[in-house]
C-alpha positions as CSV (number, residue, x, y, z in Angstrom):
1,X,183.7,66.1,65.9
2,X,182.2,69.4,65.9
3,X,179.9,68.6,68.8
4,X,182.5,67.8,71.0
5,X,185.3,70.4,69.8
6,X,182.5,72.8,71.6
7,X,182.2,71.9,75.0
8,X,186.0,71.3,75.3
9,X,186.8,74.8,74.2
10,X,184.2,76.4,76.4
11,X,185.9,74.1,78.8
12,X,189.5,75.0,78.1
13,X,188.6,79.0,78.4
14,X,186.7,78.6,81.6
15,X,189.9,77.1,83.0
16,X,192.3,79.5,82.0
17,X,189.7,82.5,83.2
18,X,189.5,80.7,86.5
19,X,193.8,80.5,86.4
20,X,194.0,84.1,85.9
21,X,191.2,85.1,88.9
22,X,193.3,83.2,90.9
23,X,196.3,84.1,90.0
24,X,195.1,87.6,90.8
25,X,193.6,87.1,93.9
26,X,196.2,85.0,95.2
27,X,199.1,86.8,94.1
28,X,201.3,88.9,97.2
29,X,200.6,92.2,97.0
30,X,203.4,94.4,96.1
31,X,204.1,97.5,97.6
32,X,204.1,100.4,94.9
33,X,207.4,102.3,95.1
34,X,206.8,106.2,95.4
35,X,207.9,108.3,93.3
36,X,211.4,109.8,93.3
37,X,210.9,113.3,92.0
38,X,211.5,115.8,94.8
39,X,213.5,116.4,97.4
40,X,214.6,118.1,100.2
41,X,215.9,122.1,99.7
42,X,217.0,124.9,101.2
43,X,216.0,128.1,99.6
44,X,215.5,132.0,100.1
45,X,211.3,133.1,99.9
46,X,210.8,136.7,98.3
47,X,210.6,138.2,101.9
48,X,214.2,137.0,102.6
49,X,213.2,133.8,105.2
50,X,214.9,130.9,104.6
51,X,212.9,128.0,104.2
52,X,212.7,124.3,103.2
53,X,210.4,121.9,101.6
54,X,209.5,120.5,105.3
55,X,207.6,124.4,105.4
56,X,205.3,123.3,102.7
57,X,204.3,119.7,104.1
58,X,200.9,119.0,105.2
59,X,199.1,120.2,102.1
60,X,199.5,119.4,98.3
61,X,201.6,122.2,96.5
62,X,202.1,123.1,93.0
63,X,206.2,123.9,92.1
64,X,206.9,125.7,88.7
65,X,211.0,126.4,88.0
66,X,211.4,129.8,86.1
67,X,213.0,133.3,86.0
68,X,212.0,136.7,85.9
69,X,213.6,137.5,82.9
70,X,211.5,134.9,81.3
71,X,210.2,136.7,77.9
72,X,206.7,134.3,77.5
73,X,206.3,131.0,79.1
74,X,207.1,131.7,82.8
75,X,204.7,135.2,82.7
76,X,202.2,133.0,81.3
77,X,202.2,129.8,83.2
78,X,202.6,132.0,86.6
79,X,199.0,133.4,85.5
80,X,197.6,130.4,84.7
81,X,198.5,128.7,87.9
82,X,197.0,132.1,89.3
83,X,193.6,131.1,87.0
84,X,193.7,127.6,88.2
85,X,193.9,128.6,92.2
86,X,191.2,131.4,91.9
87,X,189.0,128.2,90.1
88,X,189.5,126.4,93.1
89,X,187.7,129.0,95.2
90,X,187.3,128.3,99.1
91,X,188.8,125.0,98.4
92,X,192.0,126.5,97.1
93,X,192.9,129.1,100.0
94,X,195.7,127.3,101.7
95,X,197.0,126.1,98.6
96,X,200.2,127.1,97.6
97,X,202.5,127.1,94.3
98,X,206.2,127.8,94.8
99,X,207.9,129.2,91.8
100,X,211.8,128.6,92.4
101,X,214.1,130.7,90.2
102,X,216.7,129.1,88.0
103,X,218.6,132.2,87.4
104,X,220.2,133.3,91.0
105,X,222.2,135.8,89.5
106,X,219.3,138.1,89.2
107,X,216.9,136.4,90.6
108,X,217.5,137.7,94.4
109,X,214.5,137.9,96.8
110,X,213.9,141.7,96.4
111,X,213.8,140.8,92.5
112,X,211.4,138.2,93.2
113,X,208.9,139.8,95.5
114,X,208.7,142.5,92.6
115,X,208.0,140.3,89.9
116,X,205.8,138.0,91.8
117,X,203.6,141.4,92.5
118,X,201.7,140.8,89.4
119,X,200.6,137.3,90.1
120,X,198.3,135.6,92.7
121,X,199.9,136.4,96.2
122,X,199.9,132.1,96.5
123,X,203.0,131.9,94.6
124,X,205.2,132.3,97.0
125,X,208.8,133.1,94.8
126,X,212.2,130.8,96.0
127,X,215.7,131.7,95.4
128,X,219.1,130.7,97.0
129,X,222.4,130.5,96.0
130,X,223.4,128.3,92.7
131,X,224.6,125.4,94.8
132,X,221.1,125.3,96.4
133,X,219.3,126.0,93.2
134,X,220.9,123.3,91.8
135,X,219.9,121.0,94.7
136,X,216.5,121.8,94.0
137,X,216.3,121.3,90.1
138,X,218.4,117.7,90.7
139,X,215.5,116.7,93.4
140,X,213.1,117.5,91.2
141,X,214.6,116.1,87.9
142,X,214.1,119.4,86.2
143,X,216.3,120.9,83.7
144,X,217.9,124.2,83.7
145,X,220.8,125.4,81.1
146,X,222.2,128.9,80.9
147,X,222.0,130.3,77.0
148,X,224.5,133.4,76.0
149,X,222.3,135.6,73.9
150,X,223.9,137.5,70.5
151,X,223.8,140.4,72.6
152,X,226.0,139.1,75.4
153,X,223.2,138.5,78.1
154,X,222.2,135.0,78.6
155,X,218.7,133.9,78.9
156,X,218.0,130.0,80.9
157,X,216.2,127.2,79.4
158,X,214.1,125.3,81.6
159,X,211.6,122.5,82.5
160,X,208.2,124.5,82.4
161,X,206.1,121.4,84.1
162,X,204.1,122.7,86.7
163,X,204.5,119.8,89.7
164,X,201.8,118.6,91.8
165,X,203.0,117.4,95.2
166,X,201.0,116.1,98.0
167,X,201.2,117.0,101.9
168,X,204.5,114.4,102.2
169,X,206.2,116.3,99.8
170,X,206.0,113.2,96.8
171,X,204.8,114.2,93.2
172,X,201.5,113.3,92.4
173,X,201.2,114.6,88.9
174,X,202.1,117.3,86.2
175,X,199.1,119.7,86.6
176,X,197.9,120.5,82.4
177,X,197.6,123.9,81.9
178,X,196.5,123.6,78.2
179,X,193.0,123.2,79.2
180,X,190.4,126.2,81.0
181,X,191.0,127.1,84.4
182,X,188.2,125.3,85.9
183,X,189.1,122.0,84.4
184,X,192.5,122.4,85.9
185,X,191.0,123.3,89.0
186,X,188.5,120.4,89.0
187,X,191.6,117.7,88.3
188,X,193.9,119.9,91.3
189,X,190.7,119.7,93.5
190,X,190.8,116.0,93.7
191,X,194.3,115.9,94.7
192,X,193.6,118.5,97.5
């Protein structure tokens, strides 16, 4: 019994292995839907030109939502992205991050180019009015929440991913900042 259980079994798997490599090779390929974060947008740059995601096309781009009144984590991921692009060296040049401003209130382009000074002239700063704001956290998915402080100013809550997005404007990945600069670099470099 036990001689023959053997052969049958080897049998029985080599069937079903040669089921699933067909099944595989044969199977229509699907197309792989793309993803729907982003959009198209209409915003204000920090030298007062209007411009739209079309102006970024041709070239993967990093987006990061924040506001200059940000106390810690936009100051910080703004210099990290900074850390990340200097990484990249000669590769990095034309790259660009685009950090668009939640808060439009006080966010306005003269506001923007000011803050913006500190950091690495590649982040290019994006406002607009809150109707287009909007439009660009919905295209993106992001979240953004206005918070009254005890003091009576408000302060914004926010999605601080930092979006990767290649030349036709689609998101390719969330670029991890937790890690040094020239590992970042290395993992933005192969979306280049």
């Amino acid at each position: 019994m036990r001689r023959t259980f053997l052969p049958i079994f080897a049998f029985v798997v080599g069937l079903v292995g040669l089921c699933i490599a067909a099944f595989v090779v044969l199977m229509p390929k699907q197309d792989v839907g793309t993803s729907s974060v982003g959009g198209p947008f209409t915003l204000t740059n920090q030298d007062g030109q209007r411009v739209t995601e079309r102006d970024y096309a041709g070239r993967t781009h990093l987006v990061f939502f924040g506001f200059t009144h940000c106390p810690d984590v936009c100051p910080t991921t703004l210099q990290q992205i900074g850390d990340v692009l200097q990484a990249l060296g000669p590769k990095g040049r034309d790259t660009r991050a685009l950090f668009i401003a939640v808060d439009p209130e006080r966010d306005t382009p003269a506001a923007l180019k000011t803050y913006l000074a500190s950091f690495d002239p590649r982040i290019v700063g994006l406002t607009g009015s809150a109707d287009e704001v909007n439009a660009a956290v919905k295209a993106y998915r992001a979240y953004v929440r206005k918070v009254p402080t005890k003091d009576g100013d408000y302060t914004m809550e926010h999605t601080a991913l930092v979006y990767v997005m290649n030349g036709q404007n689609r998101f390719l990945n969330a670029l991890n900042l937790t890690r040094p600069p020239e590992a970042a670099a290395a993992e933005l470099a192969k979306m280049l």
